[in-house]
MITI-902479 format. One record per residue (C-alpha): residue in three letters; z, x, y. Coordinates in nm, 4 decimals. Layout:
N
ALA:Z:X:Y
...
***
This chain:
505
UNK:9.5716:8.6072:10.6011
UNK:9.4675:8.4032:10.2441
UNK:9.3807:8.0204:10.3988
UNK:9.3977:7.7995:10.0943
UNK:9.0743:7.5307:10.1574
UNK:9.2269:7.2785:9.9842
UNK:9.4461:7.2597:10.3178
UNK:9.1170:7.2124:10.5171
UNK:8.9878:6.8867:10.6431
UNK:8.7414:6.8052:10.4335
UNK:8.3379:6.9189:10.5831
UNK:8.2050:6.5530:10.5040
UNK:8.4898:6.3732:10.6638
UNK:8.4957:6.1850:10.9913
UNK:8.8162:6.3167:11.2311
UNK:9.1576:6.1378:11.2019
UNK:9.1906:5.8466:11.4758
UNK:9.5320:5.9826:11.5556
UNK:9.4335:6.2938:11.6963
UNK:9.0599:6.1617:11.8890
UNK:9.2745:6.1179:12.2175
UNK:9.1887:6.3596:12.4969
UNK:9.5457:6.4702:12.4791
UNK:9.6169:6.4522:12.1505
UNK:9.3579:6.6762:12.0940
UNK:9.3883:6.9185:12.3808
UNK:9.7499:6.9855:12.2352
UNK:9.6508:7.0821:11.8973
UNK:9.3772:7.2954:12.0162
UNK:9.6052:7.4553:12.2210
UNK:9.8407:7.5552:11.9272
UNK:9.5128:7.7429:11.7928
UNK:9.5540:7.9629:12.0940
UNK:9.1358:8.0048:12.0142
UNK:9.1323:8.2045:12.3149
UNK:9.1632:8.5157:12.1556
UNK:8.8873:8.4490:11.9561
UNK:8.6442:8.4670:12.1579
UNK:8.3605:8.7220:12.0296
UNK:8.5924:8.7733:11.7052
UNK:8.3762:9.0252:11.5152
UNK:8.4354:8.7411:11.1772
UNK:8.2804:8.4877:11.3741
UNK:8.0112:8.6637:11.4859
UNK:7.8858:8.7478:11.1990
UNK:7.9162:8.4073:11.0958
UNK:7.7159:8.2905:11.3233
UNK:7.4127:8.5885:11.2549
UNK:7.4124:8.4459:10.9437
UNK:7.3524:8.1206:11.0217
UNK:7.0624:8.2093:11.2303
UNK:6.8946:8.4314:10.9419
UNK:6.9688:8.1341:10.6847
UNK:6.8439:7.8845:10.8734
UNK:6.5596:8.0658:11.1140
UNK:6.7313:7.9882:11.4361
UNK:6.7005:8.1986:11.7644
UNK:7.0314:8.0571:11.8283
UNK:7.3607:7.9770:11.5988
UNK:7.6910:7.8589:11.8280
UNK:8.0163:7.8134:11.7785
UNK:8.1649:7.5689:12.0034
UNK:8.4795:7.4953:12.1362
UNK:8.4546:7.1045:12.3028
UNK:8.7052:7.0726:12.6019
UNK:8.7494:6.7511:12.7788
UNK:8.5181:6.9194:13.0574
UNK:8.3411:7.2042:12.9065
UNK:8.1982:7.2884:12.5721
UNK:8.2748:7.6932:12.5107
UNK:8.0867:7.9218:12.3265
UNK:8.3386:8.1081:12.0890
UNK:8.0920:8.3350:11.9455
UNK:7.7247:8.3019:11.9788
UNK:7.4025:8.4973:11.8909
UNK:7.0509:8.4505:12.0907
UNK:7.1800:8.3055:12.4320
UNK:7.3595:8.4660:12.7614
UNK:7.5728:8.1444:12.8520
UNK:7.9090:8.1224:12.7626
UNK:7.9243:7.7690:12.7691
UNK:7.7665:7.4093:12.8963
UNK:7.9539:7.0795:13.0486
UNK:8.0376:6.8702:12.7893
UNK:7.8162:6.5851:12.9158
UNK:7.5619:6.7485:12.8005
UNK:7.7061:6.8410:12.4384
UNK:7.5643:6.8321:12.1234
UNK:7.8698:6.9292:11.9178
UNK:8.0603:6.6687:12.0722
UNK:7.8742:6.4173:11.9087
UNK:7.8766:6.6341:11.6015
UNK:8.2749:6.6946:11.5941
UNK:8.3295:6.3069:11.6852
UNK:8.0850:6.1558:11.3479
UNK:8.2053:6.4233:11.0348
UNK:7.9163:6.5698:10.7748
UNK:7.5812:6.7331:10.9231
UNK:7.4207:6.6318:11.2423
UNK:7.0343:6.7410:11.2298
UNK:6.8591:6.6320:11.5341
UNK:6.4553:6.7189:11.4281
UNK:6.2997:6.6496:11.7586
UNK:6.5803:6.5941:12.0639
UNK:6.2905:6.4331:12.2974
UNK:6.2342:6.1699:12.0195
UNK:6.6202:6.1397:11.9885
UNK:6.7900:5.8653:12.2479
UNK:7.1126:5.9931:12.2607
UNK:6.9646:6.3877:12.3866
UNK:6.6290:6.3325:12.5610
UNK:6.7817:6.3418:12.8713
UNK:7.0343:6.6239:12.7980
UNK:6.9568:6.9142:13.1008
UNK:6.9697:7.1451:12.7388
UNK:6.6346:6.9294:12.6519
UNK:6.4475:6.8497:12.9885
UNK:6.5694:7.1791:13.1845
UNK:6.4514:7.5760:13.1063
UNK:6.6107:7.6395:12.7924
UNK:6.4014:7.3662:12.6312
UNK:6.6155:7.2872:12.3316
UNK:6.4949:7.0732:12.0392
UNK:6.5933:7.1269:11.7082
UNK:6.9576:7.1281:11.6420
UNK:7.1534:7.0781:11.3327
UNK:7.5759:7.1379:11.3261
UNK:7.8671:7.1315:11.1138
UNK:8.2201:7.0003:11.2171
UNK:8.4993:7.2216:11.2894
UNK:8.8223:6.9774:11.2807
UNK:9.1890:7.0957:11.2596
UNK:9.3792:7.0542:10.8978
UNK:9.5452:6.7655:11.0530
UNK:9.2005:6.6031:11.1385
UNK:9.1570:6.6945:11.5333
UNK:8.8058:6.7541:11.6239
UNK:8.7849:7.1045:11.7538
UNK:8.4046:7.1524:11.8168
UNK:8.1063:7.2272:11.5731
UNK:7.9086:7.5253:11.3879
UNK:7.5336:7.4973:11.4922
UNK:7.2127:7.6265:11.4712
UNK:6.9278:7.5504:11.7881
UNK:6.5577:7.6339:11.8190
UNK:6.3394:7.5479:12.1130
UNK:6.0970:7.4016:11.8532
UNK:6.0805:7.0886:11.6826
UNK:6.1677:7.0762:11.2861
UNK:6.0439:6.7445:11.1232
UNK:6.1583:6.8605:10.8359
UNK:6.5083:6.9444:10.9663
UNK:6.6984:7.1843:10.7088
UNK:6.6272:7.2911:10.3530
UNK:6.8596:7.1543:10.1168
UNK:6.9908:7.5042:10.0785
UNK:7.0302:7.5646:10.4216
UNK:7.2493:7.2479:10.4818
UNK:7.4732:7.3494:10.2009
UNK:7.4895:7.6727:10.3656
UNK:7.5548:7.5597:10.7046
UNK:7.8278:7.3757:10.5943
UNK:8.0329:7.6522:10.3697
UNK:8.0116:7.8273:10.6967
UNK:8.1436:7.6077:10.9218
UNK:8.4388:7.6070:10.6383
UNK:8.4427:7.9575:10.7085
UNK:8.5300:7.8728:11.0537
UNK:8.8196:7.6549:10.9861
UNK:8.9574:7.9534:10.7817
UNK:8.9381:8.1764:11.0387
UNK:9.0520:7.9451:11.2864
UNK:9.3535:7.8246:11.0586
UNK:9.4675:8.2011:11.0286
UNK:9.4675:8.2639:11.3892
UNK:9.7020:7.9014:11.4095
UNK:9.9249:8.0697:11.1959
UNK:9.9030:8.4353:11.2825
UNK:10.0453:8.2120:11.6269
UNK:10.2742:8.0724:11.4724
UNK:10.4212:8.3336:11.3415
UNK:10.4278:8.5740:11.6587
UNK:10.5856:8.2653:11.8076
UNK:10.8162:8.2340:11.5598
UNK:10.8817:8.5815:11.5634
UNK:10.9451:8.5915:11.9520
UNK:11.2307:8.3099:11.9244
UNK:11.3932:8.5177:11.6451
UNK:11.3513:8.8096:11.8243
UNK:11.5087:8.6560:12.1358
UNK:11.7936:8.4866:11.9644
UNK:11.8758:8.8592:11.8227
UNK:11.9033:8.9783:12.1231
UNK:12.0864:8.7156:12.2759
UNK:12.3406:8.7456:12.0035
UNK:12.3159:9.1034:12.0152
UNK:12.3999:9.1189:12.4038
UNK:12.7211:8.9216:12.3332
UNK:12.8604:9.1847:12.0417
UNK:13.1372:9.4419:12.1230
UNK:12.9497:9.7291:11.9726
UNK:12.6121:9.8950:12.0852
UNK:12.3179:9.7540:11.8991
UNK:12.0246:9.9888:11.8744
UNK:11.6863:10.0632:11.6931
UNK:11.4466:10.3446:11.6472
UNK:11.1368:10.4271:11.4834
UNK:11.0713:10.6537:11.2108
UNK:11.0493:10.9095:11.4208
UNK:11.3949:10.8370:11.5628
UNK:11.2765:10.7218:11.8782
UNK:11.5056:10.4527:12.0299
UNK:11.2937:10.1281:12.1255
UNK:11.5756:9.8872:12.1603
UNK:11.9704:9.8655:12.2886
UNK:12.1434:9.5583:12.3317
UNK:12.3242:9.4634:12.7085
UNK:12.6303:9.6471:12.5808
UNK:12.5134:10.0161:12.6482
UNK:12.4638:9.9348:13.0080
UNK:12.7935:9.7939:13.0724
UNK:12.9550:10.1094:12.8759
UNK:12.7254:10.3995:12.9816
UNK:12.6210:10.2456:13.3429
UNK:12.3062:10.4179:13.2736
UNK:11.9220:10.3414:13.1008
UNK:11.8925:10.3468:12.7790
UNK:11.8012:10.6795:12.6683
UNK:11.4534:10.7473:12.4991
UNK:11.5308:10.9859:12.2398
UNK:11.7525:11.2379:12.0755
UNK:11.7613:11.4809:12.3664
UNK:11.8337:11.2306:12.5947
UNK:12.1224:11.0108:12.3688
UNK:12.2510:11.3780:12.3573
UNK:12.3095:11.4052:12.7260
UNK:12.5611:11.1078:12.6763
UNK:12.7902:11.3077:12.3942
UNK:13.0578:11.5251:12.5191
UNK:12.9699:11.8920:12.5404
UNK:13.2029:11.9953:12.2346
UNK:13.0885:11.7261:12.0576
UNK:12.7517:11.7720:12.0959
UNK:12.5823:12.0241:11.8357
UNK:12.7881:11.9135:11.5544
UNK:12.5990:11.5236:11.6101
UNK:12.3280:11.6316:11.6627
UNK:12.2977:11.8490:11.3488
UNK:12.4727:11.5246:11.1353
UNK:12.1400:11.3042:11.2839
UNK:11.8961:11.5901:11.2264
UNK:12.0430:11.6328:10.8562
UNK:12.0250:11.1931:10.7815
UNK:11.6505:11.2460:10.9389
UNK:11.5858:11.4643:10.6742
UNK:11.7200:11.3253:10.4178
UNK:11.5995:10.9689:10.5306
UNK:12.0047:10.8016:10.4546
UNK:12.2426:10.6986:10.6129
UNK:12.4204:10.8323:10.9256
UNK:12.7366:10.8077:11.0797
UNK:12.9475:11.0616:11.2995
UNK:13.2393:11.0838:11.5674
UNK:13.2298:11.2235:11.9293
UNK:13.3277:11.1420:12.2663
UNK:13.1043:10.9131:12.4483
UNK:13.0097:10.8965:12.8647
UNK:13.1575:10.6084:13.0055
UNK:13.0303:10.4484:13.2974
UNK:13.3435:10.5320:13.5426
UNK:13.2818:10.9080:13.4341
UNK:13.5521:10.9618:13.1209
UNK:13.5182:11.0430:12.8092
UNK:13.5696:10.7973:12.4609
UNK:13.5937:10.8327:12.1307
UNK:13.2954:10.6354:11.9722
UNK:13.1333:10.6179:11.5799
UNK:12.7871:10.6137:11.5335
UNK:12.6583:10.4521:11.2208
UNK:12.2939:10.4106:11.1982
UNK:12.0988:10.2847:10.8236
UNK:11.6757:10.3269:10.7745
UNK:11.4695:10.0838:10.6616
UNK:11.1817:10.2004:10.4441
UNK:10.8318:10.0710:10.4207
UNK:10.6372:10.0397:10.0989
UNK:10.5204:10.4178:10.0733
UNK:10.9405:10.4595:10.0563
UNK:10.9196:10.6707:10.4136
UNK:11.2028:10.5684:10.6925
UNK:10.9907:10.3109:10.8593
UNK:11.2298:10.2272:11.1623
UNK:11.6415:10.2984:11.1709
UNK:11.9350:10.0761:11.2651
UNK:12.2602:10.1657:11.4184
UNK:12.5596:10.1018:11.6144
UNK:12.8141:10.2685:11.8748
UNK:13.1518:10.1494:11.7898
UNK:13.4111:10.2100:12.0200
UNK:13.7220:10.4133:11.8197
UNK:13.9301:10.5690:12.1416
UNK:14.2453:10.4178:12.0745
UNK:14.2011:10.4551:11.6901
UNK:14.1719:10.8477:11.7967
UNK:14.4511:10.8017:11.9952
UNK:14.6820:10.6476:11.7470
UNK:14.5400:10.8821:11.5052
UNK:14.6450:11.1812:11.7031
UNK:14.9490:11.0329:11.7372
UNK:15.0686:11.0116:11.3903
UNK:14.9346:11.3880:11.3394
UNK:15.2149:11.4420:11.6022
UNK:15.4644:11.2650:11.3885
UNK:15.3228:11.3978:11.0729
UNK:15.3414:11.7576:11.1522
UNK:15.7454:11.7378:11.3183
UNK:15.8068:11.5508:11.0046
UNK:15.6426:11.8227:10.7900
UNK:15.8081:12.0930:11.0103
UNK:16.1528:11.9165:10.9339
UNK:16.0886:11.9027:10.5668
UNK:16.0045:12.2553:10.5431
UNK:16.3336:12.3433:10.7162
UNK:16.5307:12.1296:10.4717
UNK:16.3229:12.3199:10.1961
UNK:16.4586:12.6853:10.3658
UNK:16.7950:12.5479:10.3695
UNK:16.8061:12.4341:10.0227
UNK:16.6660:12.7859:9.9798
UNK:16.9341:12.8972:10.0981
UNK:17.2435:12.7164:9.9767
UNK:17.1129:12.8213:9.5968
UNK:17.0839:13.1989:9.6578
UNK:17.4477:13.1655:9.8002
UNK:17.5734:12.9822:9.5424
UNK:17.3936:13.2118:9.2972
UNK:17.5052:13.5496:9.4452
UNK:17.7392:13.7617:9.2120
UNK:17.6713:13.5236:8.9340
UNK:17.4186:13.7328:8.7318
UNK:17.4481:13.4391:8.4312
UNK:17.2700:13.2024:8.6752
UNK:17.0569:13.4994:8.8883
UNK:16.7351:13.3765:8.6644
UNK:16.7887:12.9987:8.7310
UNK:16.8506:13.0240:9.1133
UNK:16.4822:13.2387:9.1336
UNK:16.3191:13.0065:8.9704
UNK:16.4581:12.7124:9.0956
UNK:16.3835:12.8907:9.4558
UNK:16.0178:12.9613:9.3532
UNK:15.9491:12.5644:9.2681
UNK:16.0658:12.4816:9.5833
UNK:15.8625:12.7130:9.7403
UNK:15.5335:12.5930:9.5513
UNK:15.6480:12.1767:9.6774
UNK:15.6544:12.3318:10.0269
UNK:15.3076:12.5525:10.0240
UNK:15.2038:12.1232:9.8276
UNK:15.2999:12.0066:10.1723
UNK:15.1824:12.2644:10.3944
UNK:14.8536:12.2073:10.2275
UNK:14.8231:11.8158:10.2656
UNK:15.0334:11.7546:10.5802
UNK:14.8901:11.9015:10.9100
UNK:15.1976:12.1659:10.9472
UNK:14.9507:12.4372:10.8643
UNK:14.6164:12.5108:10.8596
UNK:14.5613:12.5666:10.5326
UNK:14.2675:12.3955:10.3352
UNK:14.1587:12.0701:10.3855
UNK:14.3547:11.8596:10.1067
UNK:14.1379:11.9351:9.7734
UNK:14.2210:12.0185:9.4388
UNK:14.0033:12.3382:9.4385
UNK:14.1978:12.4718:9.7364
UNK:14.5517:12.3438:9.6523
UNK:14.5104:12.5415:9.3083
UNK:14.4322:12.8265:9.5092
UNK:14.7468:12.8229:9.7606
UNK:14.9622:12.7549:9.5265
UNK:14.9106:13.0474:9.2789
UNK:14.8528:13.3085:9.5348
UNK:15.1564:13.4431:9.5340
UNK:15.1609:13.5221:9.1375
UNK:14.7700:13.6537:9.1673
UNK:14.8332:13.8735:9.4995
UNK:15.1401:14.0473:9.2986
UNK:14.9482:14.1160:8.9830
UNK:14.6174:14.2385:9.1683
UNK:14.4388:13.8976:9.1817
UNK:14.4554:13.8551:8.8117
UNK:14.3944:13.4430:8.8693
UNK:14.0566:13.2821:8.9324
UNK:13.9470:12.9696:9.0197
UNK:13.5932:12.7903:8.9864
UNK:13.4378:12.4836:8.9527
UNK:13.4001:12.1354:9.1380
UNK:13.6751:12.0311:9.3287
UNK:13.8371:11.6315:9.4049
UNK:14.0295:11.5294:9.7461
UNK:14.3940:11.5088:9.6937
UNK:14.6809:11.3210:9.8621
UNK:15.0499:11.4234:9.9461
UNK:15.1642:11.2309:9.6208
UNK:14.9002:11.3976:9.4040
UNK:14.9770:11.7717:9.5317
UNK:15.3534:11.7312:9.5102
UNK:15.3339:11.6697:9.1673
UNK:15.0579:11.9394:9.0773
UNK:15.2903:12.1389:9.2758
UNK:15.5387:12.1182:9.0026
UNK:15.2978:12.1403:8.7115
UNK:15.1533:12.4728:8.8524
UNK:15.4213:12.6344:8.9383
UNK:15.5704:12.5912:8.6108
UNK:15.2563:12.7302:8.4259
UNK:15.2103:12.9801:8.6291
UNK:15.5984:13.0968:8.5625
UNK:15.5216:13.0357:8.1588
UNK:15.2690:13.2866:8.2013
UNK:15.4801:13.5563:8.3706
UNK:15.7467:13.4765:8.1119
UNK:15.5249:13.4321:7.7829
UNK:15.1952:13.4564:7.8841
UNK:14.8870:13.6187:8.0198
UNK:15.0980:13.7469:8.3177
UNK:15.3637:13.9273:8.1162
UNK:15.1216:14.2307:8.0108
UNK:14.9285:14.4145:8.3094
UNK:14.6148:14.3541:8.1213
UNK:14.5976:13.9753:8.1455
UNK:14.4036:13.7198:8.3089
UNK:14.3664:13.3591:8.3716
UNK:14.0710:13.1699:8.4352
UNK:14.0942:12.7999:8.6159
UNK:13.7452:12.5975:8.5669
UNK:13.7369:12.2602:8.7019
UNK:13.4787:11.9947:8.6245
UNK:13.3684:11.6501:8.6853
UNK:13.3214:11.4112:8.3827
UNK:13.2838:11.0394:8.4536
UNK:13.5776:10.8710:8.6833
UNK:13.8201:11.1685:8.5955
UNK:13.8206:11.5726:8.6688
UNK:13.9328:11.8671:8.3918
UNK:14.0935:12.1268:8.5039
UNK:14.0906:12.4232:8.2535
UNK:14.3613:12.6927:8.2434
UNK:14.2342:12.9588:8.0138
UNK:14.4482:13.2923:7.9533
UNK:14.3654:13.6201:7.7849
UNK:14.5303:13.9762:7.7217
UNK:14.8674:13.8250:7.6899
UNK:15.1308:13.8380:7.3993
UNK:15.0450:13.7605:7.0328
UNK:15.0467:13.3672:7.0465
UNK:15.3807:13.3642:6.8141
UNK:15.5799:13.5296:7.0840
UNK:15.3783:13.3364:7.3174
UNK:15.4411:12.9700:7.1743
UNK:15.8609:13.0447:7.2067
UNK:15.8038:12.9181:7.5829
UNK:15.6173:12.5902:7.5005
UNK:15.8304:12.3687:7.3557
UNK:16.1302:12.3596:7.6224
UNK:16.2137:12.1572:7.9725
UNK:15.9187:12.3536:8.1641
UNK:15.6767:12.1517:7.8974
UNK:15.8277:11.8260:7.9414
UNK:15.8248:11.8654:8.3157
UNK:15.4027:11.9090:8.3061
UNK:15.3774:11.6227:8.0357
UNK:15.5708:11.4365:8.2864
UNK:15.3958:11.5455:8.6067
UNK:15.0416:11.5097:8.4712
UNK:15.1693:11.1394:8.3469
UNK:15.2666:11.0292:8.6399
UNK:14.8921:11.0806:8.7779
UNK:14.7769:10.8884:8.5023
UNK:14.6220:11.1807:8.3166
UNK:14.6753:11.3510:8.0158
UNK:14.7693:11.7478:7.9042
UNK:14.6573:11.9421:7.6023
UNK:14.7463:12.3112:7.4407
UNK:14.5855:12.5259:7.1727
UNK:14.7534:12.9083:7.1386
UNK:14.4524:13.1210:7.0456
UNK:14.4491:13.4250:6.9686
UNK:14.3443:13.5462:7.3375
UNK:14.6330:13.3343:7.5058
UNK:14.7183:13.0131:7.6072
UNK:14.4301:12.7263:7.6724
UNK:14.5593:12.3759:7.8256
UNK:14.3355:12.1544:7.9778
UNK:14.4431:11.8547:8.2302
UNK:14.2405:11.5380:8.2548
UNK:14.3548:11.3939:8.5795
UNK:14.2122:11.0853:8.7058
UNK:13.9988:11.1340:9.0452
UNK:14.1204:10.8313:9.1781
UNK:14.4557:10.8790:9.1162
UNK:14.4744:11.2225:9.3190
UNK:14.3637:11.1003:9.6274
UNK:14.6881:10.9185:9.6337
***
């Protein structure tokens, strides 16, 4: 962490009154939490500096309590500490600039210190301030020898001295901060989780690795069981049925580092089973690899529920439609019997109603038939004209979701070209094919219909201009796209533009 010194109390300054009180003091030491500094390996080499620069045994630097003085780091003594009766540095951190004491017996103030009189013999000291940014005298940077220096320091050396001790401030300004900000860190942290207790939904975390470190209060009250610790044990909490099919939708979003989110029937605590959504997002670090992953466990049971209901209704609905379809069916090839004049009409007429009930079928869960794109409607639909002509019809390409409104009206459109081309087209002559390609391009999707080995285009072109026509330009309209036609001399080639959008309707 970058300290900038200009927010350092200056090295030749005495400390601010404010903060000279024993308490005062004590509570902005405290917020240095200098406790964990103790033998820093920065410090330390601090202070072997200082005793090579200015040819000490001993270099110190001192934390002054309101009882003890504390040796933070040191170099050339055993003792972590002395009263503070008997301090030097608490003279030091109390006056601002340099104190160099040449001779302590000659020196009022020491002679009597048990540091000058008792074994360790001390009598040369010189130290540098260490005060807060605020101006609270901490304790001191200082260099000791048992010999006497008349001299005291070298011009050099008291410059040096004194960048050092601004070292120290730096040092123990970041580890203020570095406090700070854990502290900081720890309310947010709590307050999360607080909040995160209270939410309906289960709040969790995991590392890169996809290792769960946190879940909020909420998966105890649902589950009635520990947190689990990873996949294989989150796993044991998804139903049986349910169980490979998450687990290969979280292995796939681990590989591919995005999102995740899948359905499946959750342990609750009194033993049954509910529907629940996972949703779970990484968070990437600066290399752009998943650093840690959040998620959440929403609770969708009576969504399901409702869901499955309306698939009830859906399919007797579609199942009622479909008989109205067969009796409509019906009531034309009655009407049409023993009248040959309208024997072509009624088939036809039959075979569109068939196509708007194999539309339904398709998009409505009366059948199990596809799964409501355009790829696979195309393919229902003209089945019946491929399978009698030897699966002359082919299909390829991208494909697009598409809704019950959407399909009914392709229906129509389909069917209709598909009869044009038994009539006119490709389909009339044993040798004749059509090829369906669909592509993507931008917000819409073309659908190609290419024929070949049909009639010469001039016989061909006789069926293109009547009601059938009109009923595609009309169809495709109504999905907001558009239709096109060129007779070549291979067959018929229309393309439809149909918005993507508009066919998931």
């Amino acid at each position: 962490m970058e300290i900038d010194d200009s927010t350092l109390w200056p090295p030749d300054a005495a400390p601010a009154p404010a903060f000279c009180g024993d308490a005062e003091r004590a509570r902005v030491v405290a917020a240095h939490g200098l406790d964990a500094l103790v033998d820093d390996p920065e410090l330390a080499e601090i202070v072997r500096f200082a005793a090579r620069l200015c040819e000490t045994p001993v270099a110190l630097v001192t934390l002054v309590e309101s009882e003890q003085q504390r040796f933070i780091a040191r170099t050339g003594v055993e003792a972590e500490g002395t009263p503070r009766s008997t301090s030097f540095c608490a003279y030091t951190m109390m006056d601002g600039g340099l104190l160099v004491v040449p001779d302590a017996r000659e020196d009022e103030r020491f002679a009597e210190f048990d540091l000058v009189t008792g074994d360790f013999g001390l009598r040369f000291y010189a130290g540098a301030p260490i005060a807060s940014r605020e101006g609270a005298p901490i304790g001191a940077l200082c260099v000791l020898d048992t010999r006497p220096r008349p001299g005291g320091l070298t011009e050099l050396q008291a410059q040096g001295l004194t960048l050092l001790s601004q070292a120290v401030k730096r040092r123990f300004q970041a580890q203020r901060e570095a406090r700070q900000h854990r502290h900081e860190f720890a309310r947010q942290a709590a307050r999360f989780r607080t909040l995160g207790d209270w939410l309906p939904d289960v709040i969790w975390s995991a590392d890169g690795e996809g290792r769960f470190d946190y879940f909020n209060a909420r998966w105890q009250r649902v589950t009635g069981s520990a947190p689990p610790r990873d996949m294989q044990g989150w796993l044991g909490f998804v139903h049986a049925d349910d169980r490979e099919r998450a687990s290969a939708a979280w292995q796939e979003a681990m590989a591919r580092g995005d999102s995740f989110e899948n359905e499946f029937r959750l342990l609750q605590a009194d033993g049954s089973w509910r529907w629940t959504i996972a949703r779970a997002l990484p968070v990437r670090d600066e290399d752009d690899s998943v650093a840690r992953w959040y998620g959440t466990l929403t609770d969708i049971d009576e969504r399901h529920r409702e869901a499955d209901s309306s698939d009830t209704l859906a399919r007797e609905l579609a199942h009622r439609i479909k008989n109205i379809f067969a009796l409509i069916s019906g009531l034309i090839s009655l009407r049409t019997r023993g009248r040959e004049e309208l024997r072509p009409f009624g088939e036809e007429l039959v075979g569109t109603i068939a196509s708007l009930g194999k539309a339904q079928d398709f998009v409505l869960p009366s059948a199990d038939q596809g799964s409501g794109d355009l790829r696979g409607l195309i393919s229902v639909l003209l089945e019946p004209f491929a399978g009698i002509r030897a699966h002359r019809i082919a299909v390829a390409g991208e494909t697009a979701p598409v809704g019950s409104r959407a399909a009914i009206s392709l229906a129509l459109v389909l069917h209709e070209m598909a009869t044009n081309a038994i009539k006119y087209g490709a389909l009339a002559k044993q040798e004749g094919r059509i090829a369906i390609e669909l592509a993507r391009e931008g917000e819409d999707i073309l659908v190609t219909w290419a024929e070949t080995g049909g009639p010469a285009p001039a016989i061909a072109e006789s069926g293109g201009n009547g009601f059938g026509t009109r009923l595609i330009d009309m169809s495709v309209g109504q999905l907001g796209g558009k239709v096109s036609r060129e007779w070549r001399e291979c067959g018929l080639a229309a393309t439809l533009r149909l918005p993507v959008v508009r066919l998931a309707d």
